[in-house]
C-alpha positions in Angstrom: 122.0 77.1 73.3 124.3 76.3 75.9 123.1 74.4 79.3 121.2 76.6 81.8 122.5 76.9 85.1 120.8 79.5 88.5 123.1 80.4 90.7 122.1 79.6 94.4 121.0 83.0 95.6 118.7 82.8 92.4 117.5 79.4 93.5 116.8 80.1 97.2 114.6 84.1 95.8 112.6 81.1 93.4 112.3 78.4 96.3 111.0 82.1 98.6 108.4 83.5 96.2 106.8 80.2 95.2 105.8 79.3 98.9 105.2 82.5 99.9 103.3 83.0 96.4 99.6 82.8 97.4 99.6 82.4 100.5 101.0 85.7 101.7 97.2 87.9 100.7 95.0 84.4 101.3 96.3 83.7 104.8 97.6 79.9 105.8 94.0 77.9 106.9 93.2 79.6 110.1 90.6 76.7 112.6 93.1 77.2 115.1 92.2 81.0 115.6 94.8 83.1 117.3 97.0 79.6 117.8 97.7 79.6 114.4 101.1 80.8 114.6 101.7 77.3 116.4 100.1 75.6 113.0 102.7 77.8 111.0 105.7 76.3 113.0 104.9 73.2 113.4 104.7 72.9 109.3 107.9 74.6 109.0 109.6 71.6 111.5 107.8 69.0 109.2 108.7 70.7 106.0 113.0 70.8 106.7 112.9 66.6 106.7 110.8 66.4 103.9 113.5 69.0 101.4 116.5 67.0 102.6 114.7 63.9 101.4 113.9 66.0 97.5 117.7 67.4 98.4 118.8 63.6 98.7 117.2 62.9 95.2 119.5 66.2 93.2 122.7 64.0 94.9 121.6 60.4 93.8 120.8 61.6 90.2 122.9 65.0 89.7 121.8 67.1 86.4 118.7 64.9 86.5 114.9 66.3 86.7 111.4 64.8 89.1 110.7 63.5 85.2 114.2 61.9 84.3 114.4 60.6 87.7 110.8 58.9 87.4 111.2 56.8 84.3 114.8 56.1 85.3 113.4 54.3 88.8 110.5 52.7 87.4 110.8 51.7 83.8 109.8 53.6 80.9 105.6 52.7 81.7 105.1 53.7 85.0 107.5 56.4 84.9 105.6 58.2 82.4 102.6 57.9 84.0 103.5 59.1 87.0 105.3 62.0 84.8 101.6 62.1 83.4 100.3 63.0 86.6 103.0 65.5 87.6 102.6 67.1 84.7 98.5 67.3 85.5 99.3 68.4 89.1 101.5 71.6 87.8 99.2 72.4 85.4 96.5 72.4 88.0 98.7 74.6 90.6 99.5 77.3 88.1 95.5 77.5 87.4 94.7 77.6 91.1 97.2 80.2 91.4 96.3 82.5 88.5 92.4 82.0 89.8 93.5 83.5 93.6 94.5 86.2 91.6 91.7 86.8 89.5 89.7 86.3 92.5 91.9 89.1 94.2 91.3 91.7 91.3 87.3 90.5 91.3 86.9 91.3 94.9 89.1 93.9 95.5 91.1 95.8 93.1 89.4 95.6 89.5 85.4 95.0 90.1 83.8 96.2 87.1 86.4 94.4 85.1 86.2 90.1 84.0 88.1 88.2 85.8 89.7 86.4 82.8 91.2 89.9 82.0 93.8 90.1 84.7 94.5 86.4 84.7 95.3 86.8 80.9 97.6 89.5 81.8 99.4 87.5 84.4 99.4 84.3 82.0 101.2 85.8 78.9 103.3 87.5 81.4 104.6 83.7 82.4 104.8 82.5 79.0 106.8 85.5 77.6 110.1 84.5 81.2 109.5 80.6 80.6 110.1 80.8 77.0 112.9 83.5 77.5 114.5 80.5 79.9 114.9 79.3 83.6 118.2 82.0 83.8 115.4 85.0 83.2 112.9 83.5 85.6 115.6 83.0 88.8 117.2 86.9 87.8 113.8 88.2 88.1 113.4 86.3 91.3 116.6 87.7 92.8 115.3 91.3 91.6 111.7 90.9 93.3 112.2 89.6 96.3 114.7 92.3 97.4 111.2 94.5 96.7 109.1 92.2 98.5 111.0 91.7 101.4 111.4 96.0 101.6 107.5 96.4 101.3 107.1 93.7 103.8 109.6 95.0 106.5 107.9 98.7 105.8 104.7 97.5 106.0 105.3 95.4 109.3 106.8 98.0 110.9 103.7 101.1 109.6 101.2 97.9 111.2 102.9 98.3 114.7 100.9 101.1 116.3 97.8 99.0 115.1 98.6 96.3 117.1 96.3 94.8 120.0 98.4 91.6 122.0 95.3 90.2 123.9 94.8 88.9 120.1 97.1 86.7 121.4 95.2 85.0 124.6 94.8 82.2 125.3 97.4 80.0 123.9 95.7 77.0 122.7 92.0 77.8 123.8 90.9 75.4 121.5 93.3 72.2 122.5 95.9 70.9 120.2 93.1 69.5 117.7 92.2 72.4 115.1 96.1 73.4 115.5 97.2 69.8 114.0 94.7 70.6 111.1 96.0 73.5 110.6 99.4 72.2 110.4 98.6 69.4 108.1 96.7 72.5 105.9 99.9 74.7 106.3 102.3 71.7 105.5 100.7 70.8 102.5 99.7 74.5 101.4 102.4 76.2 100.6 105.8 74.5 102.0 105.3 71.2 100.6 104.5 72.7 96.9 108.0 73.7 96.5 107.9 69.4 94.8 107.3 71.4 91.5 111.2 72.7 92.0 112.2 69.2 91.6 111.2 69.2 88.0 114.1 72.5 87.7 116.8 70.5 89.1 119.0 70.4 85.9 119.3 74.1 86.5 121.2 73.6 89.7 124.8 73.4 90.3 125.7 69.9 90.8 127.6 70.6 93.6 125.4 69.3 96.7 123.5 72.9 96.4 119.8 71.6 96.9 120.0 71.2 100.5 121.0 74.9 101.3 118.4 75.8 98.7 115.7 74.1 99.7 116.2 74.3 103.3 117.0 77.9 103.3 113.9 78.9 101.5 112.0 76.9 102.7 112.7 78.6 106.5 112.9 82.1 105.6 109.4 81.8 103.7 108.4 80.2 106.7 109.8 83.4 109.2 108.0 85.6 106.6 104.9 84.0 106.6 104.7 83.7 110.5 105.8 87.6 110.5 102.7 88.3 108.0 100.3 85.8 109.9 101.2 87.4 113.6 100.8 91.1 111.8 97.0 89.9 110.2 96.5 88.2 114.3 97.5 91.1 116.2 95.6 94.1 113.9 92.4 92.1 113.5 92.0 89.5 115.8 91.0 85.4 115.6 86.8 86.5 115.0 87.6 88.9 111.9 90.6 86.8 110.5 88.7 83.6 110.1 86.0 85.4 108.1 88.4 87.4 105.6 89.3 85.7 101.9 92.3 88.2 102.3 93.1 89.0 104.9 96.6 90.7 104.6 95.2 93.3 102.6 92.0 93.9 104.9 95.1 94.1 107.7 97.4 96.6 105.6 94.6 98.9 104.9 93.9 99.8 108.6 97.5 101.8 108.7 96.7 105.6 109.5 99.8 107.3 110.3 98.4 110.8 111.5 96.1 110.7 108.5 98.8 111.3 106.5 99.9 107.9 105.1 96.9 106.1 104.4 95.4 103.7 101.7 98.7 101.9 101.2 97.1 98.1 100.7 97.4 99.1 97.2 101.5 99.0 97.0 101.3 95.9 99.6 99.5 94.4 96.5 101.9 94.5 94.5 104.4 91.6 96.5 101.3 89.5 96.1 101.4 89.9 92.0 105.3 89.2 91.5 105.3 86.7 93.9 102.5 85.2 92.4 104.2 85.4 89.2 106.9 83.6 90.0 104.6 80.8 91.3 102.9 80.6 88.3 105.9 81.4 86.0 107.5 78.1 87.8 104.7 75.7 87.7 104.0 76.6 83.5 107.8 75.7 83.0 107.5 72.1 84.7 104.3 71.4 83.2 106.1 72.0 79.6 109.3 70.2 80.7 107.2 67.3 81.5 105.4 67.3 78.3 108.9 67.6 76.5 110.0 64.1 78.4 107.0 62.7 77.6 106.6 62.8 74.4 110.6 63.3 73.7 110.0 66.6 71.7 113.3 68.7 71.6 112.7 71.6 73.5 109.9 72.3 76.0 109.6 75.8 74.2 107.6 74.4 71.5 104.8 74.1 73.5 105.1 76.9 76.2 102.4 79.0 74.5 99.9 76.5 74.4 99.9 75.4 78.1 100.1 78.9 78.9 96.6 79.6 77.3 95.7 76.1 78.8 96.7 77.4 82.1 94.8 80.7 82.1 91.7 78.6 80.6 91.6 76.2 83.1 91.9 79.4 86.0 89.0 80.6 84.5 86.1 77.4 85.0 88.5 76.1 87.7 85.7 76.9 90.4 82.0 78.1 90.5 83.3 81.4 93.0 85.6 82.2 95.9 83.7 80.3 98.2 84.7 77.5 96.2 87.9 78.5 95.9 88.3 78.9 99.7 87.3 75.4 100.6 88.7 73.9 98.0 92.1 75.6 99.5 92.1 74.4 103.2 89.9 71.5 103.1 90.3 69.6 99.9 93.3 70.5 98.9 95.5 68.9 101.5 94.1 65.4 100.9 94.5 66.5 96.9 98.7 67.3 97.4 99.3 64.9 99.9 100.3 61.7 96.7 102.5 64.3 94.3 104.0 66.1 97.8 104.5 63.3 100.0 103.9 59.5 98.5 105.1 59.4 95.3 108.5 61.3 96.5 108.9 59.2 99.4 108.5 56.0 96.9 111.1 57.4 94.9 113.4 58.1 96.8 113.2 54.5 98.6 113.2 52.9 95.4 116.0 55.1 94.2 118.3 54.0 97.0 117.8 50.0 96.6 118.3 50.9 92.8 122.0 52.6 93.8 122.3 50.0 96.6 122.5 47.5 94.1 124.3 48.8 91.7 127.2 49.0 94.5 127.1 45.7 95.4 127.0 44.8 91.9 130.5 46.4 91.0 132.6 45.4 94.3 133.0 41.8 92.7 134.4 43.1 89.9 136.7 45.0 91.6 137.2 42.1 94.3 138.3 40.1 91.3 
């Protein structure tokens, strides 16, 4: 089988439904009240430095993975344990994401039925594209986000008589405090997930394309999810948002066009399952690339099912309930990220660019000679 290789359009629709995956129906952490907006921005801003610096990596070590590039810049030990605890953190993602969907289904959609059910569903549903290959899994993103982006513009624009601006006031009644904890939450919860895509890097073209990728995805999920957050702000206001677990769908189903089109939170579900798929679908085929560099097996495929069922297994016992779930999402989870989001990249990249450094100054006397 030849090399795979995503196109950029393909690359940016992954980049789009992975940040946008779970937080699109669970809301971005929300102290700040109707400031939150602020929060939202603010994380975008510290998210664009942050992908030129994983953009930087795909240059220094084209057709390389977040794996090859570990145990290349420090040694065959270290590297793999840090691949060890990449491959723990994806692993963990993809169960946190298939639980906020079986939490979704519990709550909402499918209340007589176990929650493992749906998450099952979902899980073979990921193992079935990763095994199939990366090429499937950015085609299907191309495909559903053109749909997700058409329900969300419909159902922004069905949510405009709803709207009430003195949601709005005051700015900032609350000081800048909660909104910096909110943008640390935001940061670190979704945009700064998008770390996973480093371990798909051999699937880009060589060609300097991470930059645009990253950067562009990472800003249009970011005009998206502001669009979604201001909608949920304006239709239900600060006091109801901060007590919803999901609070888009609690905001789609107050639509009433002349009691005619009604109940339509049902279809606005749907962009939360493919983009949740994707999510999922992304961090199951890192998690078995990792395992592959580890242990120098041949192909990732041979272990796709097993982490799969792993996956949905762990989703299931993951958490005691959705209160659980909840704070384990804006509270905990931002301290959790912060090493395989922020330190360990930032290390690498440092250490990366001595490593080249030196390997410069290492050749000019050679050619000085």
């Amino acid at each position: 089988m030849g090399k795979e290789i995503i196109p950029g359009g393909q690359s940016i629709s992954i980049v789009i439904l992975f940040i946008i995956g779970s937080s699109l129906f669970m809301g971005t952490s929300g102290e700040s009240g109707n400031s939150s907006w602020i929060a939202i921005i603010l994380a975008v801003l510290l998210a664009i430095p942050l992908m030129l610096i994983y953009a930087r990596l795909h240059t220094l070590f084209p057709g390389k993975n977040l794996y090859d590039m570990l145990i290349i810049v420090f040694g065959g030990v270290i590297g793999r344990v840090f691949c060890c605890l990449y491959i723990w953190y994806t692993l963990h993602l993809g169960s946190l994401v298939l639980r906020n969907f079986g939490e979704f289904s519990k709550t909402v959609a499918l209340t007589s039925t176990p929650m493992l059910a749906p998450m099952l569903i979902i899980g073979l549903l990921c193992i079935w594209v990763v095994n199939a290959g990366m090429e499937v899994v950015g085609r299907s993103a191309k495909f559903l986000l053109l749909f997700t982006l058409a329900v969300i513009i419909v159902v922004q624009l069905l949510s405009i008589p709803k709207y009430e601006y003195e949601h709005l006031k005051p700015v900032l009644d609350s000081g800048w405090g909660p909104v910096f904890a909110d943008m640390a939450g935001t940061f670190t919860f979704p945009f700064a997930e998008i770390v996973v895509f480093l371990g798909v890097f051999t699937v880009l073209p060589r060609k300097g394309s991470a930059a645009r990728v990253l950067v562009g995805g990472v800003i249009i999920a970011g005009v998206i999810i502001i669009g979604v957050s201001v909608r949920n702000l304006l239709v239900l206001g600060p006091e109801i948002l901060s007590s919803l677990y999901f609070p888009s769908f609690v905001a789609v189903s107050r639509i009433n066009i002349g009691d005619f089109l009604t109940r339509i939170e049902g279809s606005a579900a749907i962009v939360f399952v493919t983009s949740l798929f994707i999510k999922a679908s992304l961090c199951l085929y890192v998690t078995c690339q990792g395992i592959a560099r580890v242990f120098k097996l041949q192909s990732y495929r041979s272990v796709v099912l097993q982490m799969g069922l792993i996956m949905v297994y762990m989703s299931d016992f993951i958490y005691k309930d959705i209160t659980q779930m909840q704070d384990f999402a804006y509270h905990i989870y931002k301290v959790y990220a912060l090493p395989f989001e922020v330190f360990i990249p930032l290390l690498l990249w440092a250490m990366a660019e001595i490593m080249i450094r030196r390997a410069q100054n290492r050749r000019r006397p050679q050619h000085d000679s």
